[in-house]
N, C-alpha and C positions, 0 to 999 in steps of 0.2 A: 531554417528560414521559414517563416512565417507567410504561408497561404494567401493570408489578411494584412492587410496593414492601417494603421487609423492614425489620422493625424488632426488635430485641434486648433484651427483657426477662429479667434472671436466671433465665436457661436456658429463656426458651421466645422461640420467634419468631414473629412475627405476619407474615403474607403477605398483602397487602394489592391486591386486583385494582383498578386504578388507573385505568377508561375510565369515567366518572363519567357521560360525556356520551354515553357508548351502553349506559350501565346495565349496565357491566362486563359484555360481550358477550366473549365468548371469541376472540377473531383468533389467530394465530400468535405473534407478540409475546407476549402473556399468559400463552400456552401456554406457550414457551419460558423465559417468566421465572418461571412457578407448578413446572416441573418444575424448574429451577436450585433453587430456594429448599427442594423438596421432597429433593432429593440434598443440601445443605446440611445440613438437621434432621437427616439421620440419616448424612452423614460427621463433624458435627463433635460429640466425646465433650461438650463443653460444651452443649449443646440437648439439652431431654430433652422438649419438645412442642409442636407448631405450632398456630396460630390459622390458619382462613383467612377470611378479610373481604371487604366491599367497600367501594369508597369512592363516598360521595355516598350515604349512606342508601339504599342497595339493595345485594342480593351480587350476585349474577349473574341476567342474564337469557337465559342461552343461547347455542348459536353466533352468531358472529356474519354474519348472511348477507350482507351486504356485499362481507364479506371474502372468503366462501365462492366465491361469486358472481363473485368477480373472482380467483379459484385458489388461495387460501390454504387451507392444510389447520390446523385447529384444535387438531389431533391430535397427540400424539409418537407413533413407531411402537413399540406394545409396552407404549403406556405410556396411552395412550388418550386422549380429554378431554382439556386442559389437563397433560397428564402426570399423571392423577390416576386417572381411575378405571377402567381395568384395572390399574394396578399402585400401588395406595397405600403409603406411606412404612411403614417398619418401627417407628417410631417412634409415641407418640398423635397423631391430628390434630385437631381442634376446630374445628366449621363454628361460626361466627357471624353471625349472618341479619340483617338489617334490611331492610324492602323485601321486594320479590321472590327468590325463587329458582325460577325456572322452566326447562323442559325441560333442555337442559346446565347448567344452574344449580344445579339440583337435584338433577340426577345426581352434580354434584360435591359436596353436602351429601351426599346417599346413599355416597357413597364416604368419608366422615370417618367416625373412630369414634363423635368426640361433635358432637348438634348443639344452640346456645345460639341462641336464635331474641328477639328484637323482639315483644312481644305484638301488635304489629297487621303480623308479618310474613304476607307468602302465600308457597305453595308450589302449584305444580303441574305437571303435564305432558301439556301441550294438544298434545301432536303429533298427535293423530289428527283435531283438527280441522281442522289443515292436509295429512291423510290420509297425515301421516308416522308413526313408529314411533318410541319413545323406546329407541334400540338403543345409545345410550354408556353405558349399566347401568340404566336406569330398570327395563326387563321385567325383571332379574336379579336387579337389588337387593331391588325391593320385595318380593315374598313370602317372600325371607329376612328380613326386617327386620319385617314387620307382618303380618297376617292376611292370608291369601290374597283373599273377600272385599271387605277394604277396598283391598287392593292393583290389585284389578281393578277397581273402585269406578274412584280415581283416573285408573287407564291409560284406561279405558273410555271415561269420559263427559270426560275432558282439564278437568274444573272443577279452579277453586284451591280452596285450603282454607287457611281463617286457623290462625296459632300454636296458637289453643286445640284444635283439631280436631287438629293434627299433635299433641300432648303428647297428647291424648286416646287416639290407636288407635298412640302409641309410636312416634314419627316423629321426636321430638326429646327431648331433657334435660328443658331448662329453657325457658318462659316468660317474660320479665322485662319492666317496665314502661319503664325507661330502653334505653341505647344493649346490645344485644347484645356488643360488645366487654368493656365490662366485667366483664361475667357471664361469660365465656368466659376472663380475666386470671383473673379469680377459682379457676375451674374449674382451669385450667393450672395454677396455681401448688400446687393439692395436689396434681395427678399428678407438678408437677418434684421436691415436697418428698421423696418414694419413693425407693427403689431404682432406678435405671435400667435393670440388667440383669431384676431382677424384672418390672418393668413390661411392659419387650419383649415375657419371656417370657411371659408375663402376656394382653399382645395376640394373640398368634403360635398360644397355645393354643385361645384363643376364635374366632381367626378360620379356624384352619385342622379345627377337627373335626368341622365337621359333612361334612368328605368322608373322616372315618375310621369304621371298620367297629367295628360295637359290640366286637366279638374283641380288635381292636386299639388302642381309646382310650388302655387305662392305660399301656401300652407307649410308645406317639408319644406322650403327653404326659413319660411320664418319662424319654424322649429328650432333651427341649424343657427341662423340669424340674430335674433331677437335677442339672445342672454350677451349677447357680445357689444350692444348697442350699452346693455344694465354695466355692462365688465370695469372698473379701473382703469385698463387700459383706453378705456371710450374717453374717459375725462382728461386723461393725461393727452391724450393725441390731442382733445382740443385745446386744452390750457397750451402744450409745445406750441402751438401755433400760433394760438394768441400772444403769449407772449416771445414769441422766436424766437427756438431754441429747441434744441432736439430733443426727442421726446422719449423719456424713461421709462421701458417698460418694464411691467412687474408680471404678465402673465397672467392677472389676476384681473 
């Protein structure tokens, strides 16, 4: 049985963490199968966004120490986490929760752009009460992503916090009553309906400026900008429009 698993819906792929029976615990394997699938989303021109998932009604609950424990590294070098979160895909990615997502679990939720959560999902990161640190992006992520505060709230005291709590202080999207997959299909399919090159650029701008200097914003953004306005797809989006009718993109 396969670690990984990938699935192909008109133009977005769903990654699917496949250890059901260790509550999709992060081993080597996983790793290696969640970065292959993440270099997939954004080599091939046909995927324009990924889901990532877990199977057996929970996403991930972390390294897996087992494996740890017996010299497997969970890690890609350069690439962090599951190849995920020191260097997230160029492309959108889309966490969808059911279950748990704890310590590396949730790190790799924190490493998505968008997260579609399970209303009776948890989230948290209890490494301090096994007097570990949550150092594969947990300390990084969170006060970029939420109130300083609530961020140390969580690292601090290592408690979960249900779905409503995480949508509440902006930790996730969406809430939803059914399966997180769905809502997550849903989501995908208006970011694939876009421009692709817009989108990127789109991600690239938000994710990279808060380490540019107020001096320099409009500049690195119209760096990042400016060739996508020259793109093919610039004219097609307006011709779709003009003439109504959905708009064919080439990527180009």
């Amino acid at each position: 049985m396969s670690a990984v698993i990938t699935d192909i819906r008109d133009g977005i792929i769903v990654i699917t963490m496949n250890r059901p029976d260790a509550r999709n615990a992060v081993n080597r394997e996983l790793a290696e199968g969640v970065a292959a699938a993440l270099d997939r989303l954004d080599d091939d021109p046909a995927l324009r966004v990924g889901i990532l998932h877990g199977a057996g009604g929970t996403f991930c609950s972390g390294m897996d120490l087992k494996a740890f424990l017996a010299g497997e590294i969970p890690s890609i070098p350069g690439r962090g986490l599951a190849g995920l979160t020191r260097r997230p895909p160029v492309k959108p990615l889309i966490a969808a929760v059911d279950g748990y997502a704890l310590a590396g679990g949730f790190e790799l939720a924190l490493a998505c752009d968008l997260v579609v959560a399970n209303k009776d999902a948890q989230f948290g990161l209890p490494e301090v009460k096994r007097g570990l640190v949550a150092a594969a992006g947990g300390l990084l992520q969170l006060p970029r992503q939420i109130a300083l505060r609530h961020a140390l709230e969580l690292v601090l005291t290592g408690d979960f916090i249900p779905a409503s709590r995480a949508y509440e202080i902006g930790l996730i999207n969406i809430a939803v009553e059914g399966p997180s997959l769905d809502a997550a299909l849903i989501l995908a399919a208006k970011i694939a309906a876009n421009g692709p090159l817009a989108v990127a650029a789109s991600k690239q701008v938000i994710r990279q400026q808060a380490d540019w200097s107020l001096a320099e914003l409009w500049d690195r953004q119209a760096q990042i900008t400016d060739p996508i306005r020259e793109s093919n797809d610039a004219r097609e989006g307006a011709l779709a429009f003009t003439q109504k009718r959905a708009a064919q993109w080439s990527g180009t």
